[in-house]
C-alpha positions in Angstrom: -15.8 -8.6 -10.4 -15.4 -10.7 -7.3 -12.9 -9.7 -4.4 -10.2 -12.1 -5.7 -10.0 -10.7 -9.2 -6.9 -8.8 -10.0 -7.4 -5.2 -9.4 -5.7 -4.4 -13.0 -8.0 -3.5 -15.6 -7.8 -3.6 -19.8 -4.6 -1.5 -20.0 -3.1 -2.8 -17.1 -4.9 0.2 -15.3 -5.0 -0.5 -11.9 -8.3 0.5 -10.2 -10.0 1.4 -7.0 -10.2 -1.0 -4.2 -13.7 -0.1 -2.4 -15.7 -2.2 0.0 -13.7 -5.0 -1.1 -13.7 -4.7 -4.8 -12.3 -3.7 -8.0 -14.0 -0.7 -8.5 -13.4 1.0 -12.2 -13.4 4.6 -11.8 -16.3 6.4 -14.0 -15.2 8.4 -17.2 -12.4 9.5 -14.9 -8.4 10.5 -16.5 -5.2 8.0 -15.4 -2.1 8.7 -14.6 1.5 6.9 -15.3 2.9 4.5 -13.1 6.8 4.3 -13.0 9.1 1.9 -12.5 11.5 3.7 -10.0 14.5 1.6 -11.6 13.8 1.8 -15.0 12.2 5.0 -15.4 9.5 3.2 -17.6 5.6 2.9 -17.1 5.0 -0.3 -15.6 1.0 0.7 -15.2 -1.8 3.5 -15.0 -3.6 3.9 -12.1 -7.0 5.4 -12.2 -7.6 8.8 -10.8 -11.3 9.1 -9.0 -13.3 11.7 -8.5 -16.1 12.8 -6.4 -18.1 9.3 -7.5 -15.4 7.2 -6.0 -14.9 9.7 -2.6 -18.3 9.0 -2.6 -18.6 5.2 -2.5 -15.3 5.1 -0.4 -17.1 6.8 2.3 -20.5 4.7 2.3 -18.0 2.2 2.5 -16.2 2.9 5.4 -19.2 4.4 7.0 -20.8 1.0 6.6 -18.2 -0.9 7.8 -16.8 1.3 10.8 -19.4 -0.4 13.5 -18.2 -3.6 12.8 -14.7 -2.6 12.5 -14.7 -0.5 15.6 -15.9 -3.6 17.7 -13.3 -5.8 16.2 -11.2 -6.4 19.5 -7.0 -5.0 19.3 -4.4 -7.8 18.7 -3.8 -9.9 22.2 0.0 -8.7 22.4 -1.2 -5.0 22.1 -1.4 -4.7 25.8 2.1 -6.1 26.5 3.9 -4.3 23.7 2.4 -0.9 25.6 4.2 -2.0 28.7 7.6 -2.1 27.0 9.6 1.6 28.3 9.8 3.5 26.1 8.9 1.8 22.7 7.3 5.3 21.6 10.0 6.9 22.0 12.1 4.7 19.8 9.6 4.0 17.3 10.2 5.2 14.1 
């Protein structure tokens, strides 16, 4: 499945999204989505277990050099300097 494919499955069973893709969880149960304003079940999503914490972590392990090198936004700096923007945020 590439990166742009939906990340709902057969069932409209809305996957895991690791290392940039759809990732099906493995003989794992679902759970019910709800609409909050209707009440009804809009989707399932899948529920992972330790094969999915697994792959999430090689994931992020793999990508954290690369991501912790990534240079901060260019307004970071100045929005710092505003008094006491900590203090109000929420």
């Amino acid at each position: 499945m590439s990166a742009t494919a939906p990340i709902y499955q057969a069932r409209n069973t809305i996957a895991h999204w690791i290392g940039g893709k759809s990732i099906a969880a493995a003989d794992e149960p679902t759970q019910d989505v709800f609409n909050p304003a209707t009440g009804e079940v809009s989707h399932q999503v899948a529920l992972g277990g330790a094969r999915e914490v697994g792959r999430a972590v090689e994931s992020a392990d793999a990508a954290f050099s690369a991501w912790a090198d990534t240079p901060s936004h260019p307004s970071w700096p100045r929005a710092q300097s505003f008094p006491g923007t900590a203090e109000r945020a929420p």
